[in-house]
C-alpha positions in Angstrom: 72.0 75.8 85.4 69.5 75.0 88.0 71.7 75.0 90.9 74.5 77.8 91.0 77.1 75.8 92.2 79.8 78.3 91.6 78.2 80.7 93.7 77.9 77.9 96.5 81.4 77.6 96.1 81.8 81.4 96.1 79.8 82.2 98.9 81.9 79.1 101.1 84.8 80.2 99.9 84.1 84.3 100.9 83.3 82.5 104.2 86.7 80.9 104.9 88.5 83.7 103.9 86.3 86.1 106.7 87.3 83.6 109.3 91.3 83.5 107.9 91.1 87.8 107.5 90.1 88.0 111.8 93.9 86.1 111.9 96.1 88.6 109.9 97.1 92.1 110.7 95.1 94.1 108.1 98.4 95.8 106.4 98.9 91.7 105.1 95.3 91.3 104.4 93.4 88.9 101.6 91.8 90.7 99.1 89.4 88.5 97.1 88.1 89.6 93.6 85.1 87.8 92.2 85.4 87.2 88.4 83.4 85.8 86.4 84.9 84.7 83.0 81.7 83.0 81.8 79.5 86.0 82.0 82.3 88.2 80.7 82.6 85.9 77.7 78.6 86.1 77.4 78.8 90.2 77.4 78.5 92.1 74.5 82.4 93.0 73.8 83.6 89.6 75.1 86.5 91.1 76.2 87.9 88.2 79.2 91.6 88.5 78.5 92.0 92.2 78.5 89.9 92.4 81.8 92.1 89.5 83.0 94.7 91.9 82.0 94.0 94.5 84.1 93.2 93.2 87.4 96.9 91.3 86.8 98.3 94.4 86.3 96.7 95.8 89.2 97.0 93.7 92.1 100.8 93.6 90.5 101.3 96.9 91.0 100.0 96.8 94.8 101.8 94.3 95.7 104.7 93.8 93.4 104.7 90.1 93.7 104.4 87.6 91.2 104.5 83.6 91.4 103.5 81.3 88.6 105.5 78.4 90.3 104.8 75.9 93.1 106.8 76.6 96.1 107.8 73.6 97.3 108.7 73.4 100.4 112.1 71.2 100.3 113.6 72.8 97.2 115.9 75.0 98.9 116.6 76.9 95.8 114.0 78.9 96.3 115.0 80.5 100.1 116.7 83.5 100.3 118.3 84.3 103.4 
């Protein structure tokens, strides 16, 4: 690819999150982990899903939250009081 338009995107997107990180107490901070599934899949063991794996199973276990829903804001059956 001549023009690494992921990385554009990467490097805006590291951006926006140093300007949101100066906002938030750093006990509730943003952590940001570059992956790239391309490159994985290019590697010698192709291994993307196991790797995915992993840094689930990690940042899980830091934060103990999981969500693969949208929250919408006017379904109240997802409050809890």
């Amino acid at each position: 690819e001549k023009k690494k338009q992921e990385y554009i995107l990467s490097e805006e997107f590291c951006n926006a999150l140093d300007y949101i990180k100066q906002f938030i107490p750093d006990d509730n901070g943003i952590q940001y982990l570059a992956f790239d599934m391309a490159r994985v899949n290019r590697s010698k063991h192709r291994r993307v899903m196991p790797k995915l794996d992993e840094i689930a199973r990690r940042y899980l276990q830091q934060t103990g939250f999981f969500q693969n829903f949208p929250l919408l804001v006017n379904d109240k059956q997802y409050f809890y009081d």
